[in-house]
VOPAGU-2260 file (C-alpha; in pm, 1 decimal, decimal comma):
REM VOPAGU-2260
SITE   aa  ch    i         X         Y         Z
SITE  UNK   A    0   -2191,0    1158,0   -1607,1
SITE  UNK   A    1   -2434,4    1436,3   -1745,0
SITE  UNK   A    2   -2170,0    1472,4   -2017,2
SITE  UNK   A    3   -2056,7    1140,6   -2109,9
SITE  UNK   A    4   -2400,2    1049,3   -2196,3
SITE  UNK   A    5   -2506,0    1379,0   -2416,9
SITE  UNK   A    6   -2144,8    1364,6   -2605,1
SITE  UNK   A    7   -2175,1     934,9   -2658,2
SITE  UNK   A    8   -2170,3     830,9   -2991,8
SITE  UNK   A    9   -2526,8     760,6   -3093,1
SITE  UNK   A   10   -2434,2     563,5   -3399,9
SITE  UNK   A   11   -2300,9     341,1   -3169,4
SITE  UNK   A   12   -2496,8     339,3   -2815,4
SITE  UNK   A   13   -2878,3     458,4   -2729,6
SITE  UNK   A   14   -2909,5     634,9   -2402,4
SITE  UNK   A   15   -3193,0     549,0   -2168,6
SITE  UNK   A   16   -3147,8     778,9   -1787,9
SITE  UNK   A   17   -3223,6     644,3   -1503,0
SITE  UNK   A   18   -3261,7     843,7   -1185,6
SITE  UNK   A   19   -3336,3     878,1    -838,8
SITE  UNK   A   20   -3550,0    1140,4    -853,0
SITE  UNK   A   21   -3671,8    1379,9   -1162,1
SITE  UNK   A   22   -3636,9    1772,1   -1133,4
SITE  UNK   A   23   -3276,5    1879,0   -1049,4
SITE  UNK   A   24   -3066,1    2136,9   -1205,0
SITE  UNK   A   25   -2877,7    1866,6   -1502,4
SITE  UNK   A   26   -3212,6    1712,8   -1593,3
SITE  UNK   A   27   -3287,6    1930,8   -1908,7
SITE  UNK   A   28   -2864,4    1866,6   -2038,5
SITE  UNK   A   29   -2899,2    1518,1   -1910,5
SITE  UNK   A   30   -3196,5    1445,1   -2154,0
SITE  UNK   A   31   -3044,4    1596,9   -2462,3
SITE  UNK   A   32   -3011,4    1284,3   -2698,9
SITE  UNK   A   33   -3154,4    1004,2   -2454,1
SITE  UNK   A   34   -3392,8     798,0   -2572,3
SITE  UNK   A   35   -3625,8     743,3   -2257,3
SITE  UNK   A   36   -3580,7     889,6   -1844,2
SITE  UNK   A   37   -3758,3     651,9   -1614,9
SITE  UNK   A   38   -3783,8     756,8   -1230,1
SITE  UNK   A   39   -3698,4     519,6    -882,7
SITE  UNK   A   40   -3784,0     751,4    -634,0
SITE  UNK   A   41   -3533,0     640,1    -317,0
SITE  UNK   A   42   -3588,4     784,8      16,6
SITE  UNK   A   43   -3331,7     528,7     210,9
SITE  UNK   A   44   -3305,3     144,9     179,0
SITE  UNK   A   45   -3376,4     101,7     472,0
SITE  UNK   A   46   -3766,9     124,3     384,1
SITE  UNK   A   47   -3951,6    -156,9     223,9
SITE  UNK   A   48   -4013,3      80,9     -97,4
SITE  UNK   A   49   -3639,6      44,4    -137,2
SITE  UNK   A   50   -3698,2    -329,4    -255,7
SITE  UNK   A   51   -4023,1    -229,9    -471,4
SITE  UNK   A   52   -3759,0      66,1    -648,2
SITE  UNK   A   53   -3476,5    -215,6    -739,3
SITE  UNK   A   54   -3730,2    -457,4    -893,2
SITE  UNK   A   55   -3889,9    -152,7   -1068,1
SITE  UNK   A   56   -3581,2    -102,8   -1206,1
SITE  UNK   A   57   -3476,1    -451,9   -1325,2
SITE  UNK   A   58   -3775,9    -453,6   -1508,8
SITE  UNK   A   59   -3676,9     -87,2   -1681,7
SITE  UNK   A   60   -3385,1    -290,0   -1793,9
SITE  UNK   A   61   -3575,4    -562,2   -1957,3
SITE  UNK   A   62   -3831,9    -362,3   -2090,8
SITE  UNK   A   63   -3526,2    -122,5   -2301,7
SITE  UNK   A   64   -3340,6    -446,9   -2359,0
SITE  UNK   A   65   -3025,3    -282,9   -2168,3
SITE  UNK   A   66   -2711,9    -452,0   -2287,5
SITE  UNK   A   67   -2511,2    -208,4   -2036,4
SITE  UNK   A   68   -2579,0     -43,6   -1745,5
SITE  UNK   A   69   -2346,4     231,9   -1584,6
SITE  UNK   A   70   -2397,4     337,1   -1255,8
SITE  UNK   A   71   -2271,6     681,7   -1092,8
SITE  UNK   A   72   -2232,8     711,4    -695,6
SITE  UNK   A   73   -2350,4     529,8    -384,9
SITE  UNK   A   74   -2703,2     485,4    -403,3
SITE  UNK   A   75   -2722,1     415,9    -781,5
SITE  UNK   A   76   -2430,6     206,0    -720,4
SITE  UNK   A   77   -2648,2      33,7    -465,5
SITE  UNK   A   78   -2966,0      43,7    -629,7
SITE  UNK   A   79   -2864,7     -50,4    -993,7
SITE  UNK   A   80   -2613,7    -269,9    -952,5
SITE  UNK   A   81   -2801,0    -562,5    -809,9
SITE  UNK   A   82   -3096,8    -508,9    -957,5
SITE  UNK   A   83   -2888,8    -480,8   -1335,3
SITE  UNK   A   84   -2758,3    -839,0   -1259,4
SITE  UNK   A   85   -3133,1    -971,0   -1113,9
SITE  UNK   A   86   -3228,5    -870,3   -1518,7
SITE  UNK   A   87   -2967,9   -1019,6   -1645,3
SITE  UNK   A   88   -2789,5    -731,4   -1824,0
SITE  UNK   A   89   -2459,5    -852,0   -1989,6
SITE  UNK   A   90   -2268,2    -567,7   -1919,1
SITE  UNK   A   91   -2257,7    -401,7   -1535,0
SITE  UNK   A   92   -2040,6    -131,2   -1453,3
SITE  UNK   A   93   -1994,5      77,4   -1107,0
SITE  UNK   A   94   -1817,2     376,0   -1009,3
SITE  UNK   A   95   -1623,1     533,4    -745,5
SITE  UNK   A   96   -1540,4     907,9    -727,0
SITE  UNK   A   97   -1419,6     960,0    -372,8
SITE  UNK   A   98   -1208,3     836,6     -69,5
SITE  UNK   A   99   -1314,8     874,4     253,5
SITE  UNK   A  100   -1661,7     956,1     295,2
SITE  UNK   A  101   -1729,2    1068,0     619,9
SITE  UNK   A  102   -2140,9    1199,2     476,9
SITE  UNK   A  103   -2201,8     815,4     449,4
SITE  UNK   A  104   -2288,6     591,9     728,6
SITE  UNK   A  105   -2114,1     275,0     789,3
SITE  UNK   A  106   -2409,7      67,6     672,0
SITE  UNK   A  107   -2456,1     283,2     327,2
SITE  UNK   A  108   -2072,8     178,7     268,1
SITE  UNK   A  109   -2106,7    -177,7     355,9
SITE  UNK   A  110   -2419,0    -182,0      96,9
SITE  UNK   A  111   -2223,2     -33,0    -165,0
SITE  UNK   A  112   -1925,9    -293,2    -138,0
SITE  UNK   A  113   -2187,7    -575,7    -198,5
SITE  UNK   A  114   -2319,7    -423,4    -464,4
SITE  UNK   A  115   -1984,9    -410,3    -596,1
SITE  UNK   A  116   -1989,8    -764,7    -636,5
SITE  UNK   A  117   -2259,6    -716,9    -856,5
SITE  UNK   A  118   -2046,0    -538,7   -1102,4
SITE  UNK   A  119   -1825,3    -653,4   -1390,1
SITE  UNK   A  120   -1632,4    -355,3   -1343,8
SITE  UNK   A  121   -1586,0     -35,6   -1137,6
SITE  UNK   A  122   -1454,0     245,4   -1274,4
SITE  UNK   A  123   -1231,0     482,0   -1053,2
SITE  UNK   A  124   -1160,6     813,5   -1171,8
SITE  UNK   A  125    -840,3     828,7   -1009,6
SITE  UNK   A  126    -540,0     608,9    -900,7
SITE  UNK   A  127    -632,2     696,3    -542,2
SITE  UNK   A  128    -986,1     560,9    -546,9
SITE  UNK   A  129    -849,6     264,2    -683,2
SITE  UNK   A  130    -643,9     173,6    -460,1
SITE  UNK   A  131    -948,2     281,2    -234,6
SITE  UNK   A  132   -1167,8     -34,7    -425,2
SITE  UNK   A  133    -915,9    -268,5    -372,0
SITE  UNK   A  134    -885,4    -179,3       8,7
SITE  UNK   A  135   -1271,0    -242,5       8,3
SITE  UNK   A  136   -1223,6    -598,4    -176,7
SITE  UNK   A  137   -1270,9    -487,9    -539,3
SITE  UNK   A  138   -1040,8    -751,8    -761,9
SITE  UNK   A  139    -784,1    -537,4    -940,4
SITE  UNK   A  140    -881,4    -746,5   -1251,9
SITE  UNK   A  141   -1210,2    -525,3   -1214,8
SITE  UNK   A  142   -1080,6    -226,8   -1189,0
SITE  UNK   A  143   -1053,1      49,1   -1466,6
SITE  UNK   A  144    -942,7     395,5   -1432,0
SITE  UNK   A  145   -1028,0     692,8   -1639,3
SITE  UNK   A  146    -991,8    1024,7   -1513,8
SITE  UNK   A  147   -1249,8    1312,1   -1483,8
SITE  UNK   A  148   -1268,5    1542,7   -1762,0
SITE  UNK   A  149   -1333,8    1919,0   -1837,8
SITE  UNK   A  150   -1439,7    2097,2   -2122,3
SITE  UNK   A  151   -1201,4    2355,6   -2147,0
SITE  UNK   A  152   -1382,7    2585,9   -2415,5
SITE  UNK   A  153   -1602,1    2715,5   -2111,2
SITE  UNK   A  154   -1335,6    2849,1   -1945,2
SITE  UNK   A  155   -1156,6    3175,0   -2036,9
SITE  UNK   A  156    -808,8    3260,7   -1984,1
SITE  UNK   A  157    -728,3    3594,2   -1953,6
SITE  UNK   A  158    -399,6    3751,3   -1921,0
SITE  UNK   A  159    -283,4    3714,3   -1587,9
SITE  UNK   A  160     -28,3    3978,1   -1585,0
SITE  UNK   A  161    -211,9    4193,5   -1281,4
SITE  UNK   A  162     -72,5    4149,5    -969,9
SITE  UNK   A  163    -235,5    3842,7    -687,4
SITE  UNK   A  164    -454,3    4006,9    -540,3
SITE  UNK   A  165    -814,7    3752,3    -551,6
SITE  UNK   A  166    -783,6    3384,8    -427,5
SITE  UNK   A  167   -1033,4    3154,4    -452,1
SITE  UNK   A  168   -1154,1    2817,9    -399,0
SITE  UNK   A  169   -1485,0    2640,3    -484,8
SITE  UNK   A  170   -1586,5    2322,1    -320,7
SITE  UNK   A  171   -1857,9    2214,8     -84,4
SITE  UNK   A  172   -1791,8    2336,8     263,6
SITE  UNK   A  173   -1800,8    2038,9     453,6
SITE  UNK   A  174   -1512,1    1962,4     714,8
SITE  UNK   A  175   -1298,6    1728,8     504,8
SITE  UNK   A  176   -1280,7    1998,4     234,0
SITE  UNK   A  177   -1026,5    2222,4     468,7
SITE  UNK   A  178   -1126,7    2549,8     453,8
SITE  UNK   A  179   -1035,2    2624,0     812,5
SITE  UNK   A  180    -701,1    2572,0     694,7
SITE  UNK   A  181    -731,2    2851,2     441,1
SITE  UNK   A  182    -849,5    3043,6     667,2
SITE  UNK   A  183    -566,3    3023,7     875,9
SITE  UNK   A  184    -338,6    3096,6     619,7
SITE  UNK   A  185    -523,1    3338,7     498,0
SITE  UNK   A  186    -465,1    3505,7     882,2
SITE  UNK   A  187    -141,0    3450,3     790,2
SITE  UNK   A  188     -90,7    3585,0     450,0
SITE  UNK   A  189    -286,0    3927,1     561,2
SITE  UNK   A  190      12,4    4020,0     770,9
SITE  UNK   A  191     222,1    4042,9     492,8
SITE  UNK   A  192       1,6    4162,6     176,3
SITE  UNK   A  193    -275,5    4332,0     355,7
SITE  UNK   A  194    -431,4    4392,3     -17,4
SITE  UNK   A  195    -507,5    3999,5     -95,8
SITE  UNK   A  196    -882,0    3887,7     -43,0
SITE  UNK   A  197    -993,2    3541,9     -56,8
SITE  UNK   A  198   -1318,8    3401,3    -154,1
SITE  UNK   A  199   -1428,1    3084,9     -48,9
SITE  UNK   A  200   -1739,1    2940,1    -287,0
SITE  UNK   A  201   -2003,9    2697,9    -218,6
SITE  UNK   A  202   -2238,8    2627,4      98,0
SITE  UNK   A  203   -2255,9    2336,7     333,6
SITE  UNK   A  204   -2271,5    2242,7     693,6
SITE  UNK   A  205   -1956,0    2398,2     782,8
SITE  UNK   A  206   -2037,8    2732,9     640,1
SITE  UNK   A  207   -2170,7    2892,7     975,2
SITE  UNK   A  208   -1833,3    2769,5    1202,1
SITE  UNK   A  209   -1605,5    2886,2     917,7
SITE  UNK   A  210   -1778,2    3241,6     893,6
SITE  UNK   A  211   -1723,9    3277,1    1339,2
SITE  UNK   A  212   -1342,3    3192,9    1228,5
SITE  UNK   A  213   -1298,7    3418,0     990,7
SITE  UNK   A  214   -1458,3    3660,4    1161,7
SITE  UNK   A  215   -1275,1    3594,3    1485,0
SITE  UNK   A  216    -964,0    3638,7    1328,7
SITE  UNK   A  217    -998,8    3962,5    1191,2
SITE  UNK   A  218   -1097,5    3868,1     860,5
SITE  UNK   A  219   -1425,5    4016,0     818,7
SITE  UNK   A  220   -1354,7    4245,3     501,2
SITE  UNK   A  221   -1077,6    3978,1     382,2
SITE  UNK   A  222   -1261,9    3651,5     347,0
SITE  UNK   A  223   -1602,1    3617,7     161,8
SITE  UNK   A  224   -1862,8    3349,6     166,8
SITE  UNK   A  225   -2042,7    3412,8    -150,7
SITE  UNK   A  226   -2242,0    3114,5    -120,3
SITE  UNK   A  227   -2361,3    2842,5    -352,8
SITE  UNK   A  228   -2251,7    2988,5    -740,6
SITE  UNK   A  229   -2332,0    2919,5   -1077,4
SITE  UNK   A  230   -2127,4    3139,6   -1274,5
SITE  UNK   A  231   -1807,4    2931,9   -1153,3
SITE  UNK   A  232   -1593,0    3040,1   -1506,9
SITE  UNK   A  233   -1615,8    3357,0   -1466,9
SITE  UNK   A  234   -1527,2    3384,2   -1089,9
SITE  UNK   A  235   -1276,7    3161,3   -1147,8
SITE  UNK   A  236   -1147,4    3463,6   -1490,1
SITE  UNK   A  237   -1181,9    3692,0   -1190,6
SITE  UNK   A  238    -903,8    3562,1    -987,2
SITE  UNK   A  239    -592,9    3555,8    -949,5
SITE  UNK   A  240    -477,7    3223,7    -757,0
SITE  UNK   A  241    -667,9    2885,0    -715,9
SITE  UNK   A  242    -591,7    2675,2    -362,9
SITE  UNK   A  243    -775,3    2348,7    -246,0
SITE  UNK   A  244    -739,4    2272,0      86,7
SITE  UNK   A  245    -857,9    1947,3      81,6
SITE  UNK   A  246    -800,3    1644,4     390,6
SITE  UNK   A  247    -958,3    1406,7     116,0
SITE  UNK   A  248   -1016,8    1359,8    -283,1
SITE  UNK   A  249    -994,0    1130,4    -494,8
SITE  UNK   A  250    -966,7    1347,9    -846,7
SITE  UNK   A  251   -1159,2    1724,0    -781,4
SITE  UNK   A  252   -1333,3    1873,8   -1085,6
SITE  UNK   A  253   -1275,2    2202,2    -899,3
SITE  UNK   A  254    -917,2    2156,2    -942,3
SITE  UNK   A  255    -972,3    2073,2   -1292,5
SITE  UNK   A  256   -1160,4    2376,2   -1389,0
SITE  UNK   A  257    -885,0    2584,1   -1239,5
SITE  UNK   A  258    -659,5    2469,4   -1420,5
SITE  UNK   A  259    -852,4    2523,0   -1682,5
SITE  UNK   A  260    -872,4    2881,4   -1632,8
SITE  UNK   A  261    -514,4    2953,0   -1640,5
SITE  UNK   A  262    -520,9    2963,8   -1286,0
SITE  UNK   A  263    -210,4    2926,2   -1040,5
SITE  UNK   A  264    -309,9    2674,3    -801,2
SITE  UNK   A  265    -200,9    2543,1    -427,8
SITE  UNK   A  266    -292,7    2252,9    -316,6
SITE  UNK   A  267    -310,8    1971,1     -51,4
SITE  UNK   A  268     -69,6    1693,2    -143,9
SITE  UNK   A  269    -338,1    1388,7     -60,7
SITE  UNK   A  270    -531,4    1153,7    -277,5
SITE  UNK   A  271    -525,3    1196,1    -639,3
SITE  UNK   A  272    -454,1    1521,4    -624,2
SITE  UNK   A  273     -70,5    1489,2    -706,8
SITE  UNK   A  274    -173,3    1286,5   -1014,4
SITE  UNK   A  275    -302,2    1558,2   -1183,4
SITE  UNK   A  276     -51,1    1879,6   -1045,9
SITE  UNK   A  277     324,4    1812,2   -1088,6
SITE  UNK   A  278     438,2    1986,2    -838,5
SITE  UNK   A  279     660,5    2294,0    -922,3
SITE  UNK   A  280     583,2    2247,3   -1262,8
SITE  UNK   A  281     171,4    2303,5   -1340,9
SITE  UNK   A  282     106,0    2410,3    -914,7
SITE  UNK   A  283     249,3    2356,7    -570,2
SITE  UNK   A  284     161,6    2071,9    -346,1
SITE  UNK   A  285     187,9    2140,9      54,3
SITE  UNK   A  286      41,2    1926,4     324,4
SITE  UNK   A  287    -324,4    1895,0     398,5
SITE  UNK   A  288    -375,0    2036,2     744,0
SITE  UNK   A  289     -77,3    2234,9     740,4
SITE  UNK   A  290    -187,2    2668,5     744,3
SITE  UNK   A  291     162,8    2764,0     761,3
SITE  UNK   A  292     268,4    2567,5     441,7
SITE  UNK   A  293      -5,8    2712,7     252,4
SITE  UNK   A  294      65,1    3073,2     373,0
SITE  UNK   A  295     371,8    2994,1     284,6
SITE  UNK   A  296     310,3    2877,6     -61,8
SITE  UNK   A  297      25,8    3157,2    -145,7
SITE  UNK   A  298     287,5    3450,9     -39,0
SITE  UNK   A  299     551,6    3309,2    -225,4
SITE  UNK   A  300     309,4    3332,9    -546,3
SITE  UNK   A  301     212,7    3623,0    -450,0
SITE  UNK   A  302     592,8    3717,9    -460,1
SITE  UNK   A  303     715,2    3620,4    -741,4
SITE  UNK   A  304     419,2    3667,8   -1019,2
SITE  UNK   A  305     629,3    3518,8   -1339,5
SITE  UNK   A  306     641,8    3251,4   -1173,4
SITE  UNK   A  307     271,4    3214,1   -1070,9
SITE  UNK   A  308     182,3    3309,5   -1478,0
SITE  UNK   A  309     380,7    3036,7   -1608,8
SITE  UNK   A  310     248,0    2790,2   -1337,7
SITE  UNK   A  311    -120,5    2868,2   -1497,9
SITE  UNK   A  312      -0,2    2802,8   -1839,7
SITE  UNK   A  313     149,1    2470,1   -1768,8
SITE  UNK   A  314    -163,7    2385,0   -1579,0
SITE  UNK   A  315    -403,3    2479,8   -1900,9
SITE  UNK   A  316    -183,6    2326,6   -2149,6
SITE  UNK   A  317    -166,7    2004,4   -1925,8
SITE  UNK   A  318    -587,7    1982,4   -1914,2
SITE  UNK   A  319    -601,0    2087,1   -2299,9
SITE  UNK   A  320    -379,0    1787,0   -2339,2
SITE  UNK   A  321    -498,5    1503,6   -2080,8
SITE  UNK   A  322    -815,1    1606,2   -1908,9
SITE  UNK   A  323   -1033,3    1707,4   -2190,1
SITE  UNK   A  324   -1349,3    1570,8   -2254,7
SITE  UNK   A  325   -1250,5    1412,8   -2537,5
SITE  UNK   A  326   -1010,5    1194,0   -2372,1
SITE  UNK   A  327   -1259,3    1105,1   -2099,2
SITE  UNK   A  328   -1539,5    1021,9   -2367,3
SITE  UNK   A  329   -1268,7     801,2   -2582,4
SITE  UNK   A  330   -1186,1     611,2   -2251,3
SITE  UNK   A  331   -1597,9     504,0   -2158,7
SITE  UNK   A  332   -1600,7     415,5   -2513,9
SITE  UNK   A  333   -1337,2     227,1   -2533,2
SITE  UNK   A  334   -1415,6       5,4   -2261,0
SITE  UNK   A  335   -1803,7     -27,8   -2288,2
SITE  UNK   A  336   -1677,4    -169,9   -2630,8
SITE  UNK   A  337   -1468,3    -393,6   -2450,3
SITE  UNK   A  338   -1698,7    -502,1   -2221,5
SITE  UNK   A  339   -1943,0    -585,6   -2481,8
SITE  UNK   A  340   -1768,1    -698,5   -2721,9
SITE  UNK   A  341   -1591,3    -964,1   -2456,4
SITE  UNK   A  342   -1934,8   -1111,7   -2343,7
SITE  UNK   A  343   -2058,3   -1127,3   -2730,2
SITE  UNK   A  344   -2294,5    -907,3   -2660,4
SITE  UNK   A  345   -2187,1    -620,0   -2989,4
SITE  UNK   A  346   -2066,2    -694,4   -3304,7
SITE  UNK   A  347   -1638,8    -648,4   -3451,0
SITE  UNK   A  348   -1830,9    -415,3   -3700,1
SITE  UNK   A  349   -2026,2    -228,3   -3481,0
SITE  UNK   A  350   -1712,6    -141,6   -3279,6
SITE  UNK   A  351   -1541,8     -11,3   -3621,1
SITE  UNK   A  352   -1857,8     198,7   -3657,3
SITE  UNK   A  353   -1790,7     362,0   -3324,5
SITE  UNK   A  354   -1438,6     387,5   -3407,1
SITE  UNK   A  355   -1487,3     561,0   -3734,4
């Protein structure tokens, strides 16, 4: 989201932020190019300030004169939405990035599929969380799809002609993300190439329990827990294989980025995961929950390293081709045009301005 609205065509749209809460890592890339940031500090809905933060907020969209408003994830979805449509904005669109959502409590969900209602359109970034929408009532006739996006300039690619001897994965560790199913395979694989190490990126709830298993099994000196990163290109230059574990996504930047590194990657066959790796071709797809499969799959790379080489090529050419930023930035353009245009609320000429 960060992106989309510092690479939007100004001659064409003016970009006013509107948070949760001010301060976080983005804020400083977030605000390059937007015309205003206005702050609706949320601490639950269940609190009466909730109520206070959406009428703050439809009058933020009055006061700007917002012709569209884009929301990004469950509490703006649930916070902007309705209070968009209580100003009147012409144009409302929601978003869904994910499948199951087991951090979310039932009520949060049941909130967010109201606000749906709210919304001309949601945008899915995947064919998966689609199909997710219309389980959760969503009209198809509302439903767009445009997939994440990368910018593939940050990544390098380095010659992978080295033997596989670093895997890694980056992703938050939280239960549904898998990682005790790398583990065991990792377990696995160390019985055969007792020179591969794996490092598992990021921090979460789960990072104390996966830590006892690795250490349980033996794994001490094999599997690292480097924490929370932010130099995420260059680990990912570093290494020599890419796996995702995952139980659940819906379309994983992490998998993206990979790929956009030139990496070899293995990977849980759920979600929209096999719409972006063709199997054989750009990666290799196993079952989710399935150690032995993975194993089986990360020694057979490890095997045969031609093979794993040309699978990171495929996968960098594919991104360069489909996932770029440029594609996803053409597809939000295109249809806030749409939108706009279709409820009279921008100009034939203004659209051939944005075109041009």
């Amino acid at each position: 989201m960060v992106e989309l609205m510092r690479r939007l065509d100004r001659r064409a749209f003016e970009v006013h932020i509107g948070c949760v809460h001010r301060g976080g890592p983005l804020e400083a890339q977030a605000l390059d190019g937007a015309a205003s940031i206005a702050e609706f500090p949320l601490n639950g809905f269940a609190r009466p300030s909730a109520v206070q933060q959406m009428l703050a907020f439809a009058r933020w969209c009055r006061k700007i004169d917002a012709h569209l408003v884009h929301t990004c994830e469950l509490y703006a979805n649930v916070l902007g939405l309705p209070a968009a449509a209580l100003a009147g904005v012409g144009v409302r669109i929601g978003n869904r990035r994910e499948l199951r959502t087991p951090d979310k409590r039932r009520a949060h969900l049941t909130a967010q599929r109201m606000a749906y209602r709210a919304a001309h359109l949601v945008v899915a970034n995947s064919a998966a969380a689609a199909t997710q929408l219309r389980l959760e009532g969503v009209p198809a006739a509302r439903i767009r799809v445009i997939a994440n996006g990368v910018d593939c300039d940050r990544f390098a690619v380095p010659a992978r002609d080295r033997p596989i001897r670093r895997v890694v994965t980056v992703a938050n560790l939280r239960e549904e993300k898998g990682h005790d199913t790398l583990i065991a395979a990792a377990g696995l694989v160390a019985r055969r190439h007792p020179g591969v190490e794996f490092e598992i990126v990021g921090d979460g709830p789960c990072r104390a329990s996966l830590v006892r298993q690795a250490n349980l099994r033996g794994l001490r000196k094999r599997v690292h827990f480097p924490g929370e990163c932010h130099d995420i290109p260059a680990r990912l230059a570093a290494a020599d294989l890419f796996v995702l574990p995952s139980r659940t996504e819906a379309f994983p930047n992490a998998l993206l980025e990979a790929m956009a590194s030139g990496l070899p990657v293995v990977a849980s066959r759920v979600g929209g995961i096999p719409e972006l790796i063709d199997s054989g071709v750009d990666g290799v797809l196993v079952n989710a929950d399935a150690p032995e499969e993975f194993a089986e799959a990360i020694g057979d790379l490890i095997d045969r390293p031609s093979l794993a080489a040309a699978l990171g090529r495929a996968a960098r050419v594919k991104v360069e081709q489909r996932f770029g930023f440029e594609s996803m930035i053409a597809g939000f353009t295109q249809l806030y045009l749409d939108a706009l245009e279709g409820r009279a609320l921008v100009a034939a000429e203004r659209r051939e301005l944005a075109a041009s």
